[in-house]
Structure formats: structure tokens, C-alpha cells
TIMAR-171894 format. One record per residue (C-alpha): x, y, z. Coordinates in Angstrom, 1 decimal, decimal comma. Last residue first. Layout:
! residues N
R       u       v       w
R       X       Y       Z
...
***
This chain:
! residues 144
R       u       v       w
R   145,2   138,3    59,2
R   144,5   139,7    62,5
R   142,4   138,0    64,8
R   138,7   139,2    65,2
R   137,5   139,1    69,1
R   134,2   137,4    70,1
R   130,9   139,4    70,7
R   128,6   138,5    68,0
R   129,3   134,8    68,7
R   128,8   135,5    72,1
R   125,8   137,4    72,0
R   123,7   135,2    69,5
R   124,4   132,5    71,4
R   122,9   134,6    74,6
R   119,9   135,7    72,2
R   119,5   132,1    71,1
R   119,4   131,0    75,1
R   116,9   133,4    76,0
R   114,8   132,8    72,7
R   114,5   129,2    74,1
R   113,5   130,0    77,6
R   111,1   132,0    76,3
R   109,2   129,5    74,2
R   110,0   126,9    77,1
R   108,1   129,3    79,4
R   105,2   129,8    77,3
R   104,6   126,4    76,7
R   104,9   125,2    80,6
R   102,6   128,6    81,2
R   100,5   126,8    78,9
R   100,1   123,5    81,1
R   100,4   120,5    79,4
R    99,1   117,9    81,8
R    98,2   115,1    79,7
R    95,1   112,5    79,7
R    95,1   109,7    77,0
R    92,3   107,5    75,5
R    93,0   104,5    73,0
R    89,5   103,3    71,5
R    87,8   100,6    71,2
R    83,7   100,9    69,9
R    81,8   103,5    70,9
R    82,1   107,0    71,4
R    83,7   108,7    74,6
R    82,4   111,9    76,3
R    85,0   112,8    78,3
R    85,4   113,6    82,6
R    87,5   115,1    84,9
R    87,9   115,0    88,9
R    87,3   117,8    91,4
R    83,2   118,8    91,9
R    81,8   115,5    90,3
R    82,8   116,2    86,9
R    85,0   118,7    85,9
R    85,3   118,5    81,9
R    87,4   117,4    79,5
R    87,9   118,9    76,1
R    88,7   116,0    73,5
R    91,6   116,5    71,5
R    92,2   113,8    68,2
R    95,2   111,3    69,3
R    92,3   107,9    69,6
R    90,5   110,1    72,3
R    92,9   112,8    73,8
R    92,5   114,5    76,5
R    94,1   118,2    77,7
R    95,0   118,9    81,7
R    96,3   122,8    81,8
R    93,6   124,4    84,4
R    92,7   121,5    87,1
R    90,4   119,2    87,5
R    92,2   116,5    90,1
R    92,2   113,3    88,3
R    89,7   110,1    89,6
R    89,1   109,5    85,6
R    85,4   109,9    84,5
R    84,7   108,4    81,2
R    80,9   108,9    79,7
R    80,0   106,3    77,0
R    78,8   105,9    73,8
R    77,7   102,2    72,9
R    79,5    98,9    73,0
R    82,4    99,8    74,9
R    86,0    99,6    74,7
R    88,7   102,0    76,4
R    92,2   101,6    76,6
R    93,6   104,3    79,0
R    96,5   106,8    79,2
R    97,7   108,9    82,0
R    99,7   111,5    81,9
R   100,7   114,5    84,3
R   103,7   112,4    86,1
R   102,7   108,3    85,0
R   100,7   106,5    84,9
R    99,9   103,7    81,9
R    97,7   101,0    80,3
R    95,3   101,4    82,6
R    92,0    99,0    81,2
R    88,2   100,2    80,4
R    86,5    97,5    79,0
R    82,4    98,1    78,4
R    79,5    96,2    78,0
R    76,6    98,4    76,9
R    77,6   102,6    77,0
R    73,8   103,8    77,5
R    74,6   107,4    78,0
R    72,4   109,9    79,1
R    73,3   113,7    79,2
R    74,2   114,2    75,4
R    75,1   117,7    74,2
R    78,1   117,8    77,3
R    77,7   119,7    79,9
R    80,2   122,7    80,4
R    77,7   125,4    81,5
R    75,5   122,6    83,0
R    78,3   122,0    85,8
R    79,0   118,1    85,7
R    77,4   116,0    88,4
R    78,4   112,3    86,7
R    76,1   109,1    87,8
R    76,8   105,2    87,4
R    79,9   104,9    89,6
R    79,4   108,2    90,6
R    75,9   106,4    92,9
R    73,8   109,8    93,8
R    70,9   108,6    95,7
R    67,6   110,4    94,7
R    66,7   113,7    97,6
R    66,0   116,1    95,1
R    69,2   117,5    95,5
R    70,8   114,1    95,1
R    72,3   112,4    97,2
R    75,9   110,6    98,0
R    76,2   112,9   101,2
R    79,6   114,0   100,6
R    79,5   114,1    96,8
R    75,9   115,4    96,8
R    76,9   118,1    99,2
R    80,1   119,3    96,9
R    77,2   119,1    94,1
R    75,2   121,3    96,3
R    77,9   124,1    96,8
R    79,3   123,8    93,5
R    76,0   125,1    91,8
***
């Protein structure tokens, strides 16, 4: 439940009293968890290769499958990407998100695209054909 991962976070402990280290450990809700719980990733690379307003792309190597947790706020509209195919990320340790990553290098991307963002730009769009629309419609005829 949120209310004892929120404690775990604060307290950095377990439930059952074991030390919670999120540089090693993930607390992801078990509705959303993914089909593999331990991961045993090997050496692994993670580098920033950019930042910027609702994106954020990594290049990640690792030897075995691995479990990314970027220090994003969770929140409705982020999509990931691993290598360009779409990876559903999860909330992991009460606010930030999290992937299941496979091994080997990959290029791994985080985007904000809302679908009210979608939605509006749809709208906005037939908005400004109807207004076209209008004013060609509506422009006096000359006279031959």
C-alpha cells in the first residue's frame, strides 16, 4: 500500500524491518509489477544524454536485464521508450518511474505527451480549418 512504501522511503526500511537501499531496491505497487521481480543487470552504463522540458533520454548498457528508475515525478501522460518501441513505466518508489530494460545497449527516452495535449491540438486544428473554411466560404463574388 502507499502508506507503507511512503514510510519505507522516509525511513529507508522495509515493512519487515530489512533496510530499503533505492539504489539497489524498487517499491513498485504489485498491481503494476513487472513479470520479473529480481534483476541481476551485471556491469552496467547508464549515461544522460539529454534534459530537457518533459524529455529525457538516456543511453543505457548492461550485461543482463535490468530495472531503470529515473528520479521523474509519476505522473499521468509520461510514455518510455526503449530503443523507439513503447515501454509502460511504472511508479516506483511512491513518486518517480521505472522500466524494465533488457540487456545489452540500448537508447532509452522518457516524454511527457499528455493526451489532453493530443486532444487539444486535434481541436485546435479543426478550429482553425472551420475558420478557413468560413472565410473562404464567406467572401464576396465580383461581377464578371
Amino acid at each position: 500500500d502507499e502508506r507503507a512504501a511512503i514510510t519505507s522511503v522516509r525511513q529507508s526500511t522495509l515493512p519487515d524491518g530489512r533496510p530499503f537501499d533505492p539504489g539497489q531496491q524498487a517499491l513498485v505497487d504489485p498491481a503494476v509489477m513487472p513479470a520479473t521481480r529480481v534483476y541481476q543487470p551485471g556491469r552496467t552504463d547508464v549515461r544522460v544524454r539529454a534534459v530537457g522540458d518533459g524529455n529525457v533520454r538516456l543511453a543505457v548498457s548492461s550485461e543482463g536485464p535490468g530495472f531503470l528508475v529515473v528520479s521523474e515525478n509519476a505522473y499521468p501522460g509520461w510514455v518510455a521508450r526503449v530503443d523507439g518501441q513503447p515501454v509502460a513505466p511504472v511508479t516506483v518508489n511512491v513518486s518517480m518511474q521505472g522500466i524494465a530494460v533488457p540487456a545489452g545497449t540500448h537508447q532509452v527516452e522518457f516524454s511527457m505527451e499528455p493526451r489532453s495535449l493530443r486532444v487539444g491540438l486535434w481541436l485546435s486544428g479543426g478550429a482553425l480549418a472551420a475558420c478557413l473554411a468560413l472565410v473562404l466560404v464567406g467572401r464576396p463574388r465580383q461581377a464578371p
